[in-house]
PDB file as gemmi writes it, atoms N, CA and C in Angstrom:
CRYST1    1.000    1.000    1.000  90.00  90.00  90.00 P 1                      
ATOM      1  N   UNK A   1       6.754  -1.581  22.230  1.00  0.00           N  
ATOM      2  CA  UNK A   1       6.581  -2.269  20.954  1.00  0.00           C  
ATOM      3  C   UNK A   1       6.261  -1.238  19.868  1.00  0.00           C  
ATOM      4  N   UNK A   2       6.680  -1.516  18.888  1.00  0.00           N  
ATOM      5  CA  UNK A   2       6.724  -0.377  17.886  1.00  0.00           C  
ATOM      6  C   UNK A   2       5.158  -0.655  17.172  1.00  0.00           C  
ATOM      7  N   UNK A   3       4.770   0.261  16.100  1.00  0.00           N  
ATOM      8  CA  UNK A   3       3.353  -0.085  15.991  1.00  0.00           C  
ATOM      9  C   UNK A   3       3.774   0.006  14.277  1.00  0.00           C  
ATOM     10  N   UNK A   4       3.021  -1.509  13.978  1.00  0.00           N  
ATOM     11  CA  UNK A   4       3.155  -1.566  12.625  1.00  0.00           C  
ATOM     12  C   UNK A   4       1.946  -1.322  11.665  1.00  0.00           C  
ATOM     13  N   UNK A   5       2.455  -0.068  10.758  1.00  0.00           N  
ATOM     14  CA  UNK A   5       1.502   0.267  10.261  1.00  0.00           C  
ATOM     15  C   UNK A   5       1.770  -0.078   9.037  1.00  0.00           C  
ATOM     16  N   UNK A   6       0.367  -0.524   7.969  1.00  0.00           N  
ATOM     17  CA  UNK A   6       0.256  -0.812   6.911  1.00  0.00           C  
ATOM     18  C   UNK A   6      -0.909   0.016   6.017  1.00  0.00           C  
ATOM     19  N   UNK A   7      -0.670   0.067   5.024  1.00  0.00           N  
ATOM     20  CA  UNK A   7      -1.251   0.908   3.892  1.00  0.00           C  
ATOM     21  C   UNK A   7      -1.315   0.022   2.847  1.00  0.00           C  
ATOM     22  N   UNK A   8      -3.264   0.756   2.641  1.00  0.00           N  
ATOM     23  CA  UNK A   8      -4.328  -0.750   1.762  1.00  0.00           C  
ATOM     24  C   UNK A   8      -3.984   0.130   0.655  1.00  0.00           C  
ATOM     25  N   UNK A   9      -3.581   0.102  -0.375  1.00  0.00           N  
ATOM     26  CA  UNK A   9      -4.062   0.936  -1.939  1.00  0.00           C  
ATOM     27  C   UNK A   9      -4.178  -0.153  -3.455  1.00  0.00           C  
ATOM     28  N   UNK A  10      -5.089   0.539  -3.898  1.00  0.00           N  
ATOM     29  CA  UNK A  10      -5.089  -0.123  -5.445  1.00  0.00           C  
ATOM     30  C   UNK A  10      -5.514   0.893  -6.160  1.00  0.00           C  
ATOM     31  N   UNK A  11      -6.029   0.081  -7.536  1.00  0.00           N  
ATOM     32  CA  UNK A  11      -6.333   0.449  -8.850  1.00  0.00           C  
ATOM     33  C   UNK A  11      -6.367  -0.120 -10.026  1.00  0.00           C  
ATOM     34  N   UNK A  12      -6.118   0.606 -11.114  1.00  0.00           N  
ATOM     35  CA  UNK A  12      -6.671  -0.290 -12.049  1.00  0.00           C  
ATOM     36  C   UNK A  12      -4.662   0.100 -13.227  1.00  0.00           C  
ATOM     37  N   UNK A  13      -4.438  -1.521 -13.492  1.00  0.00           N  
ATOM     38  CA  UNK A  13      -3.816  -1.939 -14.196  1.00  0.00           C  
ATOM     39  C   UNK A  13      -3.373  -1.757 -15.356  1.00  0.00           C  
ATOM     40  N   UNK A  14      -1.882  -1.370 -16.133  1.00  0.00           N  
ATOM     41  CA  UNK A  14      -2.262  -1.314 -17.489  1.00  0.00           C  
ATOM     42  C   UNK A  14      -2.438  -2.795 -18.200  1.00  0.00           C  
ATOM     43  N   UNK A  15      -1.798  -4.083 -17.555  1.00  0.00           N  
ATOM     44  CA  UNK A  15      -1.688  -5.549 -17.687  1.00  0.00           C  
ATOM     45  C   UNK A  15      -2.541  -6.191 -16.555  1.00  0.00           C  
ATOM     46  N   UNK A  16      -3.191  -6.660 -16.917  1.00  0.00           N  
ATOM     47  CA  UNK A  16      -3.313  -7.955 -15.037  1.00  0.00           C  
ATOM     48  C   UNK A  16      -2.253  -8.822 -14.943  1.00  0.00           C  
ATOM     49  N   UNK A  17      -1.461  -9.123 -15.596  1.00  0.00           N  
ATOM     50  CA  UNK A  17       0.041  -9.813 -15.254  1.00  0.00           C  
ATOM     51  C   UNK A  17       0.632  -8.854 -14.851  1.00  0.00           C  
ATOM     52  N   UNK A  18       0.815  -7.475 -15.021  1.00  0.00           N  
ATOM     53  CA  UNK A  18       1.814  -6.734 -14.651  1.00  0.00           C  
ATOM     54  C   UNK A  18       1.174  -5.696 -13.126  1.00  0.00           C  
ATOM     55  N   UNK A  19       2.279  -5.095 -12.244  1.00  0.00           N  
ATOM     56  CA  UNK A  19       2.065  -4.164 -11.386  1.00  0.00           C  
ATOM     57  C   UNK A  19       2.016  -2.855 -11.707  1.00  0.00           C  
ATOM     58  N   UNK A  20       2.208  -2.525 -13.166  1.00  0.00           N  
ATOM     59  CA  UNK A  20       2.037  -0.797 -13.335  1.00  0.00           C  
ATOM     60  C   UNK A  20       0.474  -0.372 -13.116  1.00  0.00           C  
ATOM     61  N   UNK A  21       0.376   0.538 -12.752  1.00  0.00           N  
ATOM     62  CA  UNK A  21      -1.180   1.612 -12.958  1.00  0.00           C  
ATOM     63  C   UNK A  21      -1.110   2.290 -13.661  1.00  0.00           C  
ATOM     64  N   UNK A  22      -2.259   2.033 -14.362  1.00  0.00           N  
ATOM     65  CA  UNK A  22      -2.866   2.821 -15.584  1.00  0.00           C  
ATOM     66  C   UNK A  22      -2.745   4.254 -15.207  1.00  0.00           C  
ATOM     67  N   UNK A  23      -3.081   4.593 -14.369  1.00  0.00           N  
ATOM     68  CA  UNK A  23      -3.182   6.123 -14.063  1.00  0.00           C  
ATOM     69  C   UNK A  23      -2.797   5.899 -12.707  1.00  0.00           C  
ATOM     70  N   UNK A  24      -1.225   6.814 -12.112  1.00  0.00           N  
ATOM     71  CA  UNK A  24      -0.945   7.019 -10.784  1.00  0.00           C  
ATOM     72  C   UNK A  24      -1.885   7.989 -10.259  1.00  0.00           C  
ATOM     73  N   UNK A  25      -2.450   8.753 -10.514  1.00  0.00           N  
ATOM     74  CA  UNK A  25      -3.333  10.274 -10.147  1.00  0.00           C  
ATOM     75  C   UNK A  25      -4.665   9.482  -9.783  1.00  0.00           C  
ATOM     76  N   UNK A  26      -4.999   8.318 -10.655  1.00  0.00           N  
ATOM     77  CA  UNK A  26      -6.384   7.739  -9.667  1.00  0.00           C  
ATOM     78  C   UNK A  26      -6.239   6.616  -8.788  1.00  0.00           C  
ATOM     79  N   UNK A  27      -5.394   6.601  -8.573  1.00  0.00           N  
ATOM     80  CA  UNK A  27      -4.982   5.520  -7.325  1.00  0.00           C  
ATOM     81  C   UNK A  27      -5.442   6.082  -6.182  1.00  0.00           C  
ATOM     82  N   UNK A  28      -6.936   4.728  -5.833  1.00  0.00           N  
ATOM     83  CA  UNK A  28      -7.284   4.770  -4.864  1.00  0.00           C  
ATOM     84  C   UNK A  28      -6.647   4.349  -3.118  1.00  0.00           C  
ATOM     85  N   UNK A  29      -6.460   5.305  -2.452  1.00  0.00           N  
ATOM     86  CA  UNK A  29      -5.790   4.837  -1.054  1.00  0.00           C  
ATOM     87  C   UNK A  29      -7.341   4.632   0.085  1.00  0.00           C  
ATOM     88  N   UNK A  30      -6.963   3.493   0.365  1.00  0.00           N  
ATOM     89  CA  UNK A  30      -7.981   2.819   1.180  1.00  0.00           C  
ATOM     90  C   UNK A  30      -7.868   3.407   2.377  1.00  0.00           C  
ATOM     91  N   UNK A  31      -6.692   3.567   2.910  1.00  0.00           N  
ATOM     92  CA  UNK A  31      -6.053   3.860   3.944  1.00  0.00           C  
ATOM     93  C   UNK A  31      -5.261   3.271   5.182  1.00  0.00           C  
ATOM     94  N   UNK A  32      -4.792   3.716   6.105  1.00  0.00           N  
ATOM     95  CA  UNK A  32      -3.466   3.317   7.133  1.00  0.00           C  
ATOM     96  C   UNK A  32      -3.594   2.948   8.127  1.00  0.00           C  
ATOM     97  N   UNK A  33      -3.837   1.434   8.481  1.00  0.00           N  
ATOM     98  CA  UNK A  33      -3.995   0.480   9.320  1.00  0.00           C  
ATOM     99  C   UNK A  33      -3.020   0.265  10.650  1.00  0.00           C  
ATOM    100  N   UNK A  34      -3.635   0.043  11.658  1.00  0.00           N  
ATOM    101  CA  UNK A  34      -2.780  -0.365  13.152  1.00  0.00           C  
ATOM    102  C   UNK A  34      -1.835  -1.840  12.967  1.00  0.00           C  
ATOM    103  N   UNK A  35      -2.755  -2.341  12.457  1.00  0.00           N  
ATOM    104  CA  UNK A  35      -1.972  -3.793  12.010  1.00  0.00           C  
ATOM    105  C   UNK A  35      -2.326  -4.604  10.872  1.00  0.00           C  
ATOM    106  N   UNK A  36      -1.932  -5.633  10.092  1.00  0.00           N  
ATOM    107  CA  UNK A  36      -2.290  -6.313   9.334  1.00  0.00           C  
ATOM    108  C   UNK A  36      -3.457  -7.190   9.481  1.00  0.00           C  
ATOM    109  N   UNK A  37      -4.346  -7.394  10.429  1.00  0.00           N  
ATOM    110  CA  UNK A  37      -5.917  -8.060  10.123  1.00  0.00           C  
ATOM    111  C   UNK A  37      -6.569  -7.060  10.018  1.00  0.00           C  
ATOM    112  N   UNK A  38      -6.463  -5.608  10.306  1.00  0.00           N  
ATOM    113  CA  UNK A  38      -7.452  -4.586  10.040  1.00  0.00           C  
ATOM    114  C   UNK A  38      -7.193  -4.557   8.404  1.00  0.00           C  
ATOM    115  N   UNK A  39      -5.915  -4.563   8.380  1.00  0.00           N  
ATOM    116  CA  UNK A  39      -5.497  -3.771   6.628  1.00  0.00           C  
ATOM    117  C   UNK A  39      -5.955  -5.287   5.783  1.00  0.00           C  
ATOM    118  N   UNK A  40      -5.485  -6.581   6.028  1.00  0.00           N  
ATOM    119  CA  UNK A  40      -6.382  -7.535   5.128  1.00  0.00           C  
ATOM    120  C   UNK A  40      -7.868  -7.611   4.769  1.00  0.00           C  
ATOM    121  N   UNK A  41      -8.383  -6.944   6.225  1.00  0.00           N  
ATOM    122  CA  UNK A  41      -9.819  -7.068   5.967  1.00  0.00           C  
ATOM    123  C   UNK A  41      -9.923  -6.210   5.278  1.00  0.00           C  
ATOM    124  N   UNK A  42      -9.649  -4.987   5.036  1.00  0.00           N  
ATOM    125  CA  UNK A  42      -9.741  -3.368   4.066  1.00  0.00           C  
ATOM    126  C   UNK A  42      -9.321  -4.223   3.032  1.00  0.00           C  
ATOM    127  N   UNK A  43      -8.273  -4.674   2.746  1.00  0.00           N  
ATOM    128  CA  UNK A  43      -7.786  -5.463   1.441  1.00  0.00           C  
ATOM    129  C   UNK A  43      -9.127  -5.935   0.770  1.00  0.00           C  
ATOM    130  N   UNK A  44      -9.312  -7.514   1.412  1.00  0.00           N  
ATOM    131  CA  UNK A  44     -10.201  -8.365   1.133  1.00  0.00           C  
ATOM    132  C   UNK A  44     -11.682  -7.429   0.504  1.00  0.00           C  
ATOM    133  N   UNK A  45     -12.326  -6.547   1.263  1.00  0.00           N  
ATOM    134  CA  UNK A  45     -13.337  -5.989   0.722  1.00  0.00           C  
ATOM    135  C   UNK A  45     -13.789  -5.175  -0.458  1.00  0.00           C  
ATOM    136  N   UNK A  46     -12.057  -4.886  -0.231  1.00  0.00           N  
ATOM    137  CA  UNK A  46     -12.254  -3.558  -1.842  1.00  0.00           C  
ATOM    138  C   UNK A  46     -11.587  -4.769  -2.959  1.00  0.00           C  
ATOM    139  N   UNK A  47     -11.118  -5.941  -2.393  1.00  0.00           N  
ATOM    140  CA  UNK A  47     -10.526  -6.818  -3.626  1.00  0.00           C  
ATOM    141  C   UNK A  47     -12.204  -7.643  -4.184  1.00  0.00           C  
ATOM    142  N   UNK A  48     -12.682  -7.676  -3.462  1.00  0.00           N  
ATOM    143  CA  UNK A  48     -13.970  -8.382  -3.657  1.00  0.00           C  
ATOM    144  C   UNK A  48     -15.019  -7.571  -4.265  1.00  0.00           C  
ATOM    145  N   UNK A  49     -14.988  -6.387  -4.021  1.00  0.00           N  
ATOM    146  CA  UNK A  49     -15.600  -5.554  -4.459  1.00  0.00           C  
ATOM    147  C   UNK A  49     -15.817  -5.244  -6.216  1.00  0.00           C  
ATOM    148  N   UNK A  50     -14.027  -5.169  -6.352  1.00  0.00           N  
ATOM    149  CA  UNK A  50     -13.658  -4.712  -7.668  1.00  0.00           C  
ATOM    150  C   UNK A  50     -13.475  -5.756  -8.403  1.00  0.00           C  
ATOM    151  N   UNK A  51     -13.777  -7.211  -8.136  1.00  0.00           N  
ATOM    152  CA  UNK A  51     -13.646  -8.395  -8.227  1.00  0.00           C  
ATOM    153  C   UNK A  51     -13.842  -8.742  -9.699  1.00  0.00           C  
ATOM    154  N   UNK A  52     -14.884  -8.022 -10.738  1.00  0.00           N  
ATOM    155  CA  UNK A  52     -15.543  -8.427 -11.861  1.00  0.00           C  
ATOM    156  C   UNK A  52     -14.442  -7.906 -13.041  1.00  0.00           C  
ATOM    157  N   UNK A  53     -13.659  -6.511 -12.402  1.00  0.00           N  
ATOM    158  CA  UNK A  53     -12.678  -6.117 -13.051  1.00  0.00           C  
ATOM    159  C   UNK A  53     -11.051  -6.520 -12.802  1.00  0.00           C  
ATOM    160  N   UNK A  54     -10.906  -7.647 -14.175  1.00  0.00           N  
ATOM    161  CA  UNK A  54      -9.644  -8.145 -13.766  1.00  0.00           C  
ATOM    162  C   UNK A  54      -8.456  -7.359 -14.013  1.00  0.00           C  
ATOM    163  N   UNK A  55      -8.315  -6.001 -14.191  1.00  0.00           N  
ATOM    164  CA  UNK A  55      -7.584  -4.562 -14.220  1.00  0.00           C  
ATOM    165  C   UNK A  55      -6.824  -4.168 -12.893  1.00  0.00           C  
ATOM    166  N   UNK A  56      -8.152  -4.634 -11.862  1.00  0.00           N  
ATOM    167  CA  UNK A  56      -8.378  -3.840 -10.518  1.00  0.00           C  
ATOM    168  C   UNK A  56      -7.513  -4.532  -9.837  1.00  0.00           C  
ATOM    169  N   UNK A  57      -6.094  -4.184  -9.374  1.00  0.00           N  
ATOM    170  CA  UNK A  57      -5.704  -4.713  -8.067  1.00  0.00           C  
ATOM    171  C   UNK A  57      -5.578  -3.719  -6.810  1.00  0.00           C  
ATOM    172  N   UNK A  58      -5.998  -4.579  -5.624  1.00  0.00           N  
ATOM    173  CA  UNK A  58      -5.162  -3.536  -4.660  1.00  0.00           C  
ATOM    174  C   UNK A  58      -4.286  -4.529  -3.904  1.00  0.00           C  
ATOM    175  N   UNK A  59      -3.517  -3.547  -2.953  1.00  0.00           N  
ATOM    176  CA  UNK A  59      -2.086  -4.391  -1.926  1.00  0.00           C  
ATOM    177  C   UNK A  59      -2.219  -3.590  -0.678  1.00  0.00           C  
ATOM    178  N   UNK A  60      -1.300  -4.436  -0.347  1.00  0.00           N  
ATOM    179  CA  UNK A  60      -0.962  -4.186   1.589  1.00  0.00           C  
ATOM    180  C   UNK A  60       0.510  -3.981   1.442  1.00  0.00           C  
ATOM    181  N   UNK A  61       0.621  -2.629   1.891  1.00  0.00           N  
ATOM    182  CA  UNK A  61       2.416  -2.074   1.931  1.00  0.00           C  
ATOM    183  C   UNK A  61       2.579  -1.897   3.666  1.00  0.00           C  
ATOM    184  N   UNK A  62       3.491  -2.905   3.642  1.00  0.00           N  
ATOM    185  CA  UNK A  62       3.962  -2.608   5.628  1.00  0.00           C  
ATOM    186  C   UNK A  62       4.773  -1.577   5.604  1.00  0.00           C  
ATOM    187  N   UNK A  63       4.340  -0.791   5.782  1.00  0.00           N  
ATOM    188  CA  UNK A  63       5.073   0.504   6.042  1.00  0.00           C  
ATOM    189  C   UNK A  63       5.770   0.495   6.691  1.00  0.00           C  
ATOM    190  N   UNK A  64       5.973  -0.381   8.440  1.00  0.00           N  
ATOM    191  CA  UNK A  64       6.575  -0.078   9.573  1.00  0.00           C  
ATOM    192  C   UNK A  64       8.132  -1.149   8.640  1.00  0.00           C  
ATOM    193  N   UNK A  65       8.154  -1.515   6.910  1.00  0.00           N  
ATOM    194  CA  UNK A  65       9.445  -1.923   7.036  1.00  0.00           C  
ATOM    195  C   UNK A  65      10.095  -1.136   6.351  1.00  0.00           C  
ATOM    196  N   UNK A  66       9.736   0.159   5.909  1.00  0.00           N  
ATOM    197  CA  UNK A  66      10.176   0.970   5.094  1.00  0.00           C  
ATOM    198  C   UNK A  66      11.070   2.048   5.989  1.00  0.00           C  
ATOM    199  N   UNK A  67      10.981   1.904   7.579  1.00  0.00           N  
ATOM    200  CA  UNK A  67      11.876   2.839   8.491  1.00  0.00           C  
ATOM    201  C   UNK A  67      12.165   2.093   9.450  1.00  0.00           C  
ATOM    202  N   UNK A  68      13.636   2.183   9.598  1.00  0.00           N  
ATOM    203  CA  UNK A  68      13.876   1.374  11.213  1.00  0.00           C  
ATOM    204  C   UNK A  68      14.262   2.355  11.889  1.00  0.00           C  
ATOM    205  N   UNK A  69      13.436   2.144  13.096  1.00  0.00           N  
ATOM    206  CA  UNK A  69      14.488   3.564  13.981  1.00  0.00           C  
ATOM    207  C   UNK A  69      15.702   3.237  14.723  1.00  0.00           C  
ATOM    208  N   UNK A  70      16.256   2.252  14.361  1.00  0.00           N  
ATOM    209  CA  UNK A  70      17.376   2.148  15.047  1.00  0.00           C  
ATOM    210  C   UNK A  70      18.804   2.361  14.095  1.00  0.00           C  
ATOM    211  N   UNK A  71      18.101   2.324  12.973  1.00  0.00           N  
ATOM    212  CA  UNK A  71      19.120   2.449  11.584  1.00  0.00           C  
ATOM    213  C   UNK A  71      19.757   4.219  11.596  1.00  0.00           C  
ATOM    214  N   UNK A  72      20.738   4.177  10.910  1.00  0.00           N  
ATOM    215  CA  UNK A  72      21.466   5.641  11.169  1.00  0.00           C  
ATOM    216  C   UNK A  72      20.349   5.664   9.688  1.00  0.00           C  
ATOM    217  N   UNK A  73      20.151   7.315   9.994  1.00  0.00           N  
ATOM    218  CA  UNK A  73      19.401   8.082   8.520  1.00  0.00           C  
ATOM    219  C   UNK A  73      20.189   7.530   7.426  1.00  0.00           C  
ATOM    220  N   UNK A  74      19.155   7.862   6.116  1.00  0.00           N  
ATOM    221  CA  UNK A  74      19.685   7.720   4.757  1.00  0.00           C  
ATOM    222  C   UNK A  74      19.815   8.977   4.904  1.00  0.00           C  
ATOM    223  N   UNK A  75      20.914   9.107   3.538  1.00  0.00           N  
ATOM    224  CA  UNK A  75      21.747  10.686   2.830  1.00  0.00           C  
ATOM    225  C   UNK A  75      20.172  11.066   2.570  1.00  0.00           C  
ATOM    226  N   UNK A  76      19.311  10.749   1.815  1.00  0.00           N  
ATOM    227  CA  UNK A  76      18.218  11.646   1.792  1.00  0.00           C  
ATOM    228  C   UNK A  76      17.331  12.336   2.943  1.00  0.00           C  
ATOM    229  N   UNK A  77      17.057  11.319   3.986  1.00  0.00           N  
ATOM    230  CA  UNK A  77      16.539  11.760   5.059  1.00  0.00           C  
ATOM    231  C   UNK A  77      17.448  12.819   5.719  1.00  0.00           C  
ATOM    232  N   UNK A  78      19.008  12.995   5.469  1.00  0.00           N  
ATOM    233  CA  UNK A  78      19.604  14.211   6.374  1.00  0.00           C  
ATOM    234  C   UNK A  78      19.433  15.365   5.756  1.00  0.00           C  
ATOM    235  N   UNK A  79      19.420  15.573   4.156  1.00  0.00           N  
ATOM    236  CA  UNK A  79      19.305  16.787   3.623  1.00  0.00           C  
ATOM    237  C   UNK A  79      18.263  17.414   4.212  1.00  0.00           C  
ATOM    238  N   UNK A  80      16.590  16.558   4.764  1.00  0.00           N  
ATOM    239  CA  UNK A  80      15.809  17.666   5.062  1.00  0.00           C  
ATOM    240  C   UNK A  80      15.226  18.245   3.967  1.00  0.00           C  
ATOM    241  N   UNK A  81      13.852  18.716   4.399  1.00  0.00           N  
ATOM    242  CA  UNK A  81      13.137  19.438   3.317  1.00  0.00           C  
ATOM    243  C   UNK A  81      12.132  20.357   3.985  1.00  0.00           C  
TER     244      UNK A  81                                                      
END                                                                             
């Protein structure tokens, strides 16, 4: 079974309607979870936390859908770096 990992991050908003960050350079990373009830609970705490500031969002990015290993590489992944 493949292991799905997810990544908690937020910050602070230039809109609270909108998803841009005010500043990419202070974007806080919570960090990279085994599965999604570890990474909600990381969610939930720092969302509760920052709760008073309606600026502050954070999210849950499933990482494990951003690569399939069964998919042939993208042109970027073959160039290599």
């Amino acid at each position: 079974m493949p292991q799905r990992l997810h990544l908690v991050f937020g910050g602070e908003l230039v809109d609270p309607s909108s998803n841009v960050f005010r500043d990419v350079d202070d974007i806080h990373i919570v960090g990279m979870f085994p599965d999604y009830a570890s990474a909600y609970n990381a969610w939930k705490s720092e969302a509760q936390r920052t709760v008073d500031n309606a600026h502050m969002r954070y999210y849950i990015a499933h990482i494990h859908r951003l690569r399939d290993e069964e998919a042939e590489a993208s042109s970027t992944e073959e160039l290599g770096t």
